[in-house]
C-alpha positions in Angstrom: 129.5 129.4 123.0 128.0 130.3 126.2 127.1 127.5 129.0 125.2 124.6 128.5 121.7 124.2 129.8 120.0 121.2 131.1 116.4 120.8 129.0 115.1 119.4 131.7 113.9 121.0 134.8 115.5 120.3 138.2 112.2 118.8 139.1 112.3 115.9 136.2 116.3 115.5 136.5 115.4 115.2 140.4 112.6 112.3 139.3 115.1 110.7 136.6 118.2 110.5 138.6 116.5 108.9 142.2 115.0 106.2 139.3 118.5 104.6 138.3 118.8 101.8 140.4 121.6 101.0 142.9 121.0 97.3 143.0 120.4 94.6 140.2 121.5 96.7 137.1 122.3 95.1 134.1 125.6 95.2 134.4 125.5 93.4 137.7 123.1 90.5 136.5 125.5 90.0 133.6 128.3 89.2 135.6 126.0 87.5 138.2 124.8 85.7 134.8 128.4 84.4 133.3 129.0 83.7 137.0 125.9 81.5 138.0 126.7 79.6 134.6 130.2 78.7 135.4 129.3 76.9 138.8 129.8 80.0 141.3 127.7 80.7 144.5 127.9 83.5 145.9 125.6 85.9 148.7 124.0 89.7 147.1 125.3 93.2 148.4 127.4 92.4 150.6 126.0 90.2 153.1 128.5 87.6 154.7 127.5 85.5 157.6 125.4 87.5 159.9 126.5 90.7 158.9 126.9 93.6 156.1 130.8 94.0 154.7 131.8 97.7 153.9 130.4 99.0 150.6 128.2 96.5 150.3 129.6 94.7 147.4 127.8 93.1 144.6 129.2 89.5 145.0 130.3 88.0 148.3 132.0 84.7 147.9 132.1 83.8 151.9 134.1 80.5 151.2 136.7 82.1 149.4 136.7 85.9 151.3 136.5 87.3 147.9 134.1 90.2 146.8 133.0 91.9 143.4 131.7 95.0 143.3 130.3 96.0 139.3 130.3 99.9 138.8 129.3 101.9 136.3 132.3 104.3 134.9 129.8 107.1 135.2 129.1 107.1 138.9 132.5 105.9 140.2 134.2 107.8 138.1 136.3 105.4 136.2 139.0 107.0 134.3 137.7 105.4 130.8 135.6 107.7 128.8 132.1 107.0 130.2 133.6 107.7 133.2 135.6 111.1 132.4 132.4 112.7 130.9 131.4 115.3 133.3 128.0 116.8 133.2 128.0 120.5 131.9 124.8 121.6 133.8 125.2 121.6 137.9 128.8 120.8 137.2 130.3 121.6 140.4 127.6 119.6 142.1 128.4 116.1 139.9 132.2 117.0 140.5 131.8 117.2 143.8 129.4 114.0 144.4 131.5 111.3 141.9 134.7 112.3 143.6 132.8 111.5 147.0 132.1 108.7 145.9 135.5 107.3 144.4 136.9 108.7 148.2 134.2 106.5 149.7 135.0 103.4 147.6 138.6 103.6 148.0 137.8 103.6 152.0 135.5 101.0 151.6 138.0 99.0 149.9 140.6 99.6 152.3 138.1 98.4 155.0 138.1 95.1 153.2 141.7 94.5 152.6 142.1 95.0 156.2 139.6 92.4 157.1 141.3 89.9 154.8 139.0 90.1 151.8 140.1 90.1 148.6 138.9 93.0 146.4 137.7 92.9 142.6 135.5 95.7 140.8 134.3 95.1 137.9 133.9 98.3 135.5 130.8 98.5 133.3 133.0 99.4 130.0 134.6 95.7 130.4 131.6 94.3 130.0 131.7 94.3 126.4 133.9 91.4 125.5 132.3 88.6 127.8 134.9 86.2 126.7 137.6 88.5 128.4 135.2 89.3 131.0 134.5 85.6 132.0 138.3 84.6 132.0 139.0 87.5 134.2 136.6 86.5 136.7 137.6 82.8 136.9 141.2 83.9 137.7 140.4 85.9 140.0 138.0 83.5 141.9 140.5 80.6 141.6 143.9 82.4 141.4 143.4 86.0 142.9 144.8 86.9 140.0 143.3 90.8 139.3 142.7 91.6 142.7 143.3 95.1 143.8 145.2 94.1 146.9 147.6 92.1 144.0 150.3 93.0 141.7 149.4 93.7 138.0 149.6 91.1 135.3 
């Protein structure tokens, strides 16, 4: 079987990838959603005070010096299924890019700890089961339970 092509051109891949939005995705207004409807306020892309926090996370809760960031398993390269598939056109190029990125939000991460946040991402394939979703959020906000700075449950 020999490689796999793209049936696109780089032109209309070029026009369909700078069209997926960074900001308000589904995901995001979901959790912003279950959120909103259990009494939390919280600031958008990272925005705290007067300033911008590193990485710009989704959720800022000032009060509390929590954040949420919601990323898709694709593009942060998650290590569920969604996130493990790798493009088989331009491979090297999508390698290259979502493991810049994980290096970037693991830095970013850092950054936080280090300034005394306390860290959450969300991963779009938990978003399924809202139920689960919902009670992980609440613990986190109240207990810190789930943080990445934290020990597992």
């Amino acid at each position: 079987m020999g490689p796999s092509r793209d049936l696109l051109t780089p032109e209309q891949r070029s026009r369909n990838m700078s069209r997926i939005r960074g900001k308000d995705t589904k995901p995001e207004l979901l959790v912003r959603s279950l959120l909103h409807a259990k009494g939390y306020r919280y600031r958008l892309h990272g925005r705290a005070g007067a300033g911008k926090l590193p990485g710009r996370p989704d959720l800022v809760f000032a009060g509390r010096r929590k954040v949420i960031f919601v990323n898709g398993c694709f593009w942060h390269f998650h290590d569920c299924k969604g996130g493990l598939h790798a493009p088989a056109a331009n491979a090297e190029f999508w390698e290259a890019k979502r493991s810049r990125t994980r290096e970037r939000d693991s830095a970013q991460r850092e950054q936080l700890l280090a300034a005394g946040w306390t860290v959450l991402t969300v991963w779009e394939c938990e978003l399924k089961d809202h139920s689960v979703l919902e009670q992980r959020l609440t613990e986190f906000l109240e207990n810190g339970y789930g943080a990445e700075d934290a020990e597992p449950l």
